[in-house]
N, C-alpha and C positions, 0 to 999 in steps of 0.2 A: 504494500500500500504506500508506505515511504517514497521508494521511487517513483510509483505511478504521479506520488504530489508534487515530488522533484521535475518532472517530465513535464508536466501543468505549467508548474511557475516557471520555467528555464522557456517554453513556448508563451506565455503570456509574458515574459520579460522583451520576448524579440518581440512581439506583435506591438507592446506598447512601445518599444521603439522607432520602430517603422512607423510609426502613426504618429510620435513624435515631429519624428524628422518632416515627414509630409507634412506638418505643422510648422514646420521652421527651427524648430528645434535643432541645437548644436547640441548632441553627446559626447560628453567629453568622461566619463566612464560609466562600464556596468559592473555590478558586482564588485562595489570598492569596500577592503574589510576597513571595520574602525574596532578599537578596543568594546565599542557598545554593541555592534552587528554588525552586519552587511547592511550597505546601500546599493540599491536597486540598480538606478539609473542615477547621474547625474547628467546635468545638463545645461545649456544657455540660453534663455529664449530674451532674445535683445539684452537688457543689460543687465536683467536679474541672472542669476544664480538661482538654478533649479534643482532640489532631492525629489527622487520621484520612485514613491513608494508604490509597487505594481502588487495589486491582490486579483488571482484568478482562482476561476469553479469552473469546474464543469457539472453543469445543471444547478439550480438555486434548490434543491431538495432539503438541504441541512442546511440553509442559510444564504445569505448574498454576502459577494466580498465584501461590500460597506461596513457589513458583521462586524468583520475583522480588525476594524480600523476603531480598539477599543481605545482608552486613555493610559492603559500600560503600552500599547502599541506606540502609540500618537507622542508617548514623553521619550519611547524609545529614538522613537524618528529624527524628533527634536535633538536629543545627546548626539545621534549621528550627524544631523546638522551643521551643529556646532566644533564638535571635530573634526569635520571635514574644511568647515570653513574656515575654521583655525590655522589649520595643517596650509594651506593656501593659502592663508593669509586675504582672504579673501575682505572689499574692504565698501562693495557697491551692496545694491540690495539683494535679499535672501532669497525663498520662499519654497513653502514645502505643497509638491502635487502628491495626488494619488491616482492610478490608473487602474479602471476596476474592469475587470473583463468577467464573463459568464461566456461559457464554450461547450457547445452543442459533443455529443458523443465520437463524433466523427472529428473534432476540432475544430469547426467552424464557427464563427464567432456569431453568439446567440445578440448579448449584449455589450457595448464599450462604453463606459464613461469616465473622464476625463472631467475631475475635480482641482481647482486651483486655490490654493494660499489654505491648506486642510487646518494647520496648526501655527 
């Protein structure tokens, strides 16, 4: 079941990248570790500074990824934030997205939505 989850998020990580980018979005890393977790996506969309926390399903049976995006999650995100930004020296504006996909059995994408400034 692990991997199956693994499998999920590793594909809803590219799809919210590609969907990014078609957005204009500048990636500038995936899968960056910090002492708090991993961050997802980072990114540039004009002059802010993007963390972009990707939550995928497939099917809403046990919940929607929104679920997921609890206040233990949400202070997690923050810590990674701020480490990252640190680490850069990062000095213009912030801001934390989240990319919430639902994916149909085959992988096709049921739902996407793309949340801005979450925390």
């Amino acid at each position: 079941m692990k991997e199956f989850n693994l499998k999920t998020g590793k594909l809803g990580e590219e799809i919210a990248k590609n969907y990014l980018e078609k957005k204009g979005y500048k990636i500038l890393e995936q899968n960056y570790k910090t002492k708090y977790g991993e961050i997802d996506l980072v990114a540039r969309d004009g002059r802010d500074l993007v963390v972009v926390e990707v939550r995928t399903k497939k099917g809403e049976m046990f919940g929607s990824p929104e679920d997921s995006l609890n206040k233990k999650k949400l202070r997690k995100i923050q810590l990674n934030t701020l480490a990252y930004s640190g680490k850069i020296r990062w000095k213009g504006p912030c801001r934390v997205d989240a990319v919430c996909l639902v994916l149909e059995i085959n992988n096709a994408i049921k739902r996407l939505e793309h949340y801005q400034n979450i925390c």
